[in-house]
N, C-alpha and C positions, 0 to 999 in steps of 0.2 A: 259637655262635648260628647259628642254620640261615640260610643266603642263599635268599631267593626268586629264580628265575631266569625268564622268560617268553622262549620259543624262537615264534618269529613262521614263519610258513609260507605259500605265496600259490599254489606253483604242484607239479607233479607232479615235475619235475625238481629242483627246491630240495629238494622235501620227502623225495628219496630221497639226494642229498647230505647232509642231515642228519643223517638219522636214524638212525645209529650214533651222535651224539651226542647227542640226544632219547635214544635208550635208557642212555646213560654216565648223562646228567643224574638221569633217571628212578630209575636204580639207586643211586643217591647219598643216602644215608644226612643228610648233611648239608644237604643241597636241596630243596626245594620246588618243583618244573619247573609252572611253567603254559604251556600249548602253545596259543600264538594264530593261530586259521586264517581265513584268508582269499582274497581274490582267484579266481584260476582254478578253487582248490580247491572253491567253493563254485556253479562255472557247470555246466551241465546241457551246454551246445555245447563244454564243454571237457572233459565226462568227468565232472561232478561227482565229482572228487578225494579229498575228504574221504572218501571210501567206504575210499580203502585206506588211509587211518590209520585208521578205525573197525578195518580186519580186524587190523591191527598190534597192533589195543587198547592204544591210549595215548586216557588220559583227555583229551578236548577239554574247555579252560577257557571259553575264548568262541568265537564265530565275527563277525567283524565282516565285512559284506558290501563289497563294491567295488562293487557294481550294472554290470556292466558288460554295457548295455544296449546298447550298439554298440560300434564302432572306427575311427569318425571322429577326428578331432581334438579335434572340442569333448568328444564324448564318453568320451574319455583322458581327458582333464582335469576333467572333471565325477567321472569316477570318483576320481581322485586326491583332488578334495575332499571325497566321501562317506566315502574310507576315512581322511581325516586325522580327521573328524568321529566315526567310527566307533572307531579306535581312541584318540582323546582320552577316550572315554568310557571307554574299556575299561579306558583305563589309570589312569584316575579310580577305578574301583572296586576293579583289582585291585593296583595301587603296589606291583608288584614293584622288586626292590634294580637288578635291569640287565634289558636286554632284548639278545637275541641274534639278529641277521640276517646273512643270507647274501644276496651279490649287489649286484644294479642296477636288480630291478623296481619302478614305478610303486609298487606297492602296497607296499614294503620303504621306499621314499623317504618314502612319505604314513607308516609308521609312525614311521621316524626323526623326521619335525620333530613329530609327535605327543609323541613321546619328550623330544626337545630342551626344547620347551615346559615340559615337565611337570617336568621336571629329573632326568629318568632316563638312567641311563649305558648307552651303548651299546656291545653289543661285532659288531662286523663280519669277517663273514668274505668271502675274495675282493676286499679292495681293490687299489689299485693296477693296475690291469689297464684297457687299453684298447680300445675297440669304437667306430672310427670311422664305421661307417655306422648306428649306432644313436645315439638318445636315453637308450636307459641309460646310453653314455659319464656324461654330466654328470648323472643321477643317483647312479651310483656315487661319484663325486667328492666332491660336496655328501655322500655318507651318509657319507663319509671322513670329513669337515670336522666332522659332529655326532658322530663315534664315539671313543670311549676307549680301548678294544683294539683292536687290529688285527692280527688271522691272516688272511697272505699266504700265496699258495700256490708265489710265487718270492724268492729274495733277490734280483733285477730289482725285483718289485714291490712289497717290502719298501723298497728305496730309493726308490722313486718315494710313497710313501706319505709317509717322512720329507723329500721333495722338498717334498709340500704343507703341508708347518710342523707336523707330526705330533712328538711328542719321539720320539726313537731308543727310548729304554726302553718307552716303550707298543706296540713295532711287532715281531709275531713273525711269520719266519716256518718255517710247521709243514707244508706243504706242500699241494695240492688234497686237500680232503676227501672228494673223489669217491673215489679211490684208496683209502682205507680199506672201502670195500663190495666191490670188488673183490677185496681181497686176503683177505677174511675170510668172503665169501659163498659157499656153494654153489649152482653155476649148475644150470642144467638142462641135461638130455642133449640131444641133439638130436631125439630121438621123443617126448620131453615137451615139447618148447618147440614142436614141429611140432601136438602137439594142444590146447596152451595156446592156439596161433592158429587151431586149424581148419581150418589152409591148410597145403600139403608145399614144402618147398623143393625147387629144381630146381640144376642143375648148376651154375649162378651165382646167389648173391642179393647182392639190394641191400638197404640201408633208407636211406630217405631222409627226411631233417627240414629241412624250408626253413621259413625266418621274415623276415616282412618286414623291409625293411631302413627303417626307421623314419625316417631323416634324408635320404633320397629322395623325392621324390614322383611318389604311383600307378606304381611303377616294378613292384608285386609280381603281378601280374596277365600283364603282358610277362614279366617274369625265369621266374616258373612255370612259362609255355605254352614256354619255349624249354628248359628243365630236361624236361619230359614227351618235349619232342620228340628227345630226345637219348637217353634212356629208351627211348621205343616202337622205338627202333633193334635194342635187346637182345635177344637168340634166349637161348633157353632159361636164362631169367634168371625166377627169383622177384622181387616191388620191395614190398617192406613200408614202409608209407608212416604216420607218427607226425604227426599234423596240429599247426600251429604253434598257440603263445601267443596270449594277449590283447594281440597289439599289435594297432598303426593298419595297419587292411586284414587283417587277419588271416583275413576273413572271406572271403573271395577267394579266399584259397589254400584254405581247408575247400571251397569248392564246387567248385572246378576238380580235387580230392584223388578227392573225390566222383564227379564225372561219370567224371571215369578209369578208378577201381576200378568201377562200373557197366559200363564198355564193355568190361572187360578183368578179367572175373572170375577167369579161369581164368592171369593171369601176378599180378595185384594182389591189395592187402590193405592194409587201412589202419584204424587205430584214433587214438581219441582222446586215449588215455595205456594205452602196455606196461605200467606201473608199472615199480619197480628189477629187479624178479627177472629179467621177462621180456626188458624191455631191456637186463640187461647180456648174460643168456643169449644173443638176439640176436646180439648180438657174436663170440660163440665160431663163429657157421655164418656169417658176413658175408664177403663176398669182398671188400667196402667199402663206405663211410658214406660219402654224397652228402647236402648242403646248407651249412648255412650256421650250424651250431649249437656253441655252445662246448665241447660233451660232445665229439664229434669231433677236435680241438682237445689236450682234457685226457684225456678216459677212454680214446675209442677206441684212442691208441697201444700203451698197454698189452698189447693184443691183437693188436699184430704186422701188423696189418692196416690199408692205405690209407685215408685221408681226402682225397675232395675240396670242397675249402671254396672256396664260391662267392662271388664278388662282393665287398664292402666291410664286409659287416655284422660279421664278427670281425677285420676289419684295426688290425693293432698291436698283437694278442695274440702270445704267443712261438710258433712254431709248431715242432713236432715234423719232424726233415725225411720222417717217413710223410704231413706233409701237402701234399697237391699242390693250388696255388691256382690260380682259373681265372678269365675274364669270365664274366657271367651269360650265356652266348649261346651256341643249341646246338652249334656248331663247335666254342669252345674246349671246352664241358664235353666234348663227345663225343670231342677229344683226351685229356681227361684222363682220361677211361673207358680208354681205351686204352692210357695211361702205365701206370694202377692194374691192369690185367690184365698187365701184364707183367712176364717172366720176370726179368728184369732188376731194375726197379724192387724185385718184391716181396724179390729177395736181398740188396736194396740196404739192406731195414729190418729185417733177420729181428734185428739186435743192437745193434738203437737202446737206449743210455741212455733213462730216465725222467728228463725235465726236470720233473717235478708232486712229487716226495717220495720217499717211500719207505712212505704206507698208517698213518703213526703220530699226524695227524690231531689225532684225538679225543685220543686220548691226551695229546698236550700242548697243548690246552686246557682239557679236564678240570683236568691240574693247575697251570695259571695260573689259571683259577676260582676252585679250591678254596683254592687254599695263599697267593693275597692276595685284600687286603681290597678292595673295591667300590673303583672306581677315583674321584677326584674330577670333579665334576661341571665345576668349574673347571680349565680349561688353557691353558698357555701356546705359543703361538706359535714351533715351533722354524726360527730360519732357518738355513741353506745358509752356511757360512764358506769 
């Protein structure tokens, strides 16, 4: 009997994390993939997203909107309640057997108690994982709490999962599924990825992705202008600049992104989503990744090359020691620019292990899908002995 499976999507970076496994699911003889898009995917200020799953050609089942009309407070949570609304409907008509998410955003959370409600089994990927200066902390928890599977991307966060009364048996883990696109993608060269942006690299690049740190307040506006001024320091430095998510304030950092790359056409460059190809491409010509983003964190190391992770917003995720942590304040980052350029440092990581897996992902979720049956809707409470 074929399993209907619904793989949920919200943002440009989830959605390239995926999709090695949208395409596993898609190719499965025995499944039924409905692909439910949402959130960022569907904003015009974010890139209107959904354009590169159209070019991927995977069939869109529904699109449920997040309306996200600003990035105040109330307006988080307004949107939260359009998309719980949004997908209650969705999943009213299309009563797939589980639905599958990745993550800790807003519109991941609104679909989980959608889910929960409806008495649909959840399978989550990326639990366990902590992110002290964000509000995703305690949505990823809660989307823990409603999920039935659970693919961890460390055995750290595999026990921390069974920490939250999770049974031992429901909890795998199969390592970051970012590392599967990685290991199996051909990137681009560097004269192709130089004309994919229109812009040449110079003897140093950066790319930089800063995102509000959500459990602060108005803190992202300050944090930004001392991140630029640490930046405008940099002599013959490229700075390709990937503008943040739909969090609170988010919108602040796109104009301050903005005014920058205006005043400094000829060192900047900034987009609203690389997509996977060109962002991981990216990577291969990076001298190092500046902000405050989990890619940084999990995918960046792979590449041999520095991360500095700014401020609180990823604090209590495992870190790679390629990652150098800083205040958000132009002295310390511009210390750490100076750590990340050196001779030293860089010898220090050329034979760093991979603490995220080993790229086989999909693979063993594909075959925990396939090979059991729908998980029960009903679970028991495992405690700590």
């Amino acid at each position: 009997m074929k399993k209907t499976i619904a793989v949920i999507t919200g943002t440009r970076a989830e959605y390239g994390l995926l999709k090695p496994l949208i395409t596993a699911l898609h190719n499965d003889s025995n499944i039924t993939m409905q692909l439910l898009v949402t959130g960022m995917h569907l904003s015009s200020i974010h890139g209107n997203t959904i354009n590169e799953i159209k070019t991927d050609r995977f069939e869109i089942t529904t699109k449920i909107n997040s309306h996200l009309k600003d990035d105040s407070s109330i307006g988080i949570s307004l949107s939260i309640a359009e998309t719980i609304k949004g997908f209650s409907e969705a999943f009213e008509k299309l009563n797939p057997d589980l639905i599958v998410v990745l993550g800790d955003r807003s519109e991941i959370f609104a679909a989980a108690i959608a889910a929960t409600v409806k008495g649909i089994p959840i399978a989550h990927i990326h639990g366990g994982e902590t992110t002290e200066g964000a509000y995703d902390e305690a949505f990823r928890h809660s989307i823990t709490k409603m999920s039935h599977w659970h693919f961890t991307a460390t055995q750290t966060y595999k026990k921390r999962v069974i920490q939250l009364g999770e049974q031992p048996n429901s909890v795998f883990n199969v390592g970051a599924i970012g590392i599967d696109s990685i290991t199996h993608l051909d990137l681009m060269s560097k004269q192709e990825f130089e004309a994919s942006i229109d812009f040449k690299l110079n003897k140093r690049n950066v790319l930089i992705t800063f995102h509000p740190v959500t459990l602060e307040n108005k803190t992202s506006e300050l944090q930004f202008k001392e991140l630029l001024l640490a930046l405008d320091k940099l002599e013959n430095t490229t700075l390709i600049f990937t503008k943040p998510n739909s969090d609170k304030d988010g919108r602040i950092i796109i104009r301050l992104t903005d005014d920058y790359v205006t005043k400094h056409p000829n060192k900047a460059v900034a987009f609203k989503s690389l997509g996977q190809l060109r962002y991981l491409s990216a990577l291969k010509y990076m001298d190092v990744v500046v902000g405050n983003s989990s890619s940084g964190i999990i995918e960046v190391p792979l590449f041999k090359i520095p991360t500095i992770n700014i401020g609180d917003r990823q604090k209590g995720r495992l870190m790679p020691a390629s990652v150098i942590n800083c205040k958000p304040g132009k002295v310390s980052i511009t210390k750490a620019l100076e750590k990340s350029f050196s001779l030293e440092f860089l010898n220090s990581i050329k034979d760093l292990p991979n603490d995220y897996g080993n790229g086989t992902a999909t693979k063993q979720i594909m075959e925990i899908i396939t090979k059991n049956p729908i998980p029960e809707i009903k679970k028991s409470f495992f405690d700590l002995k």
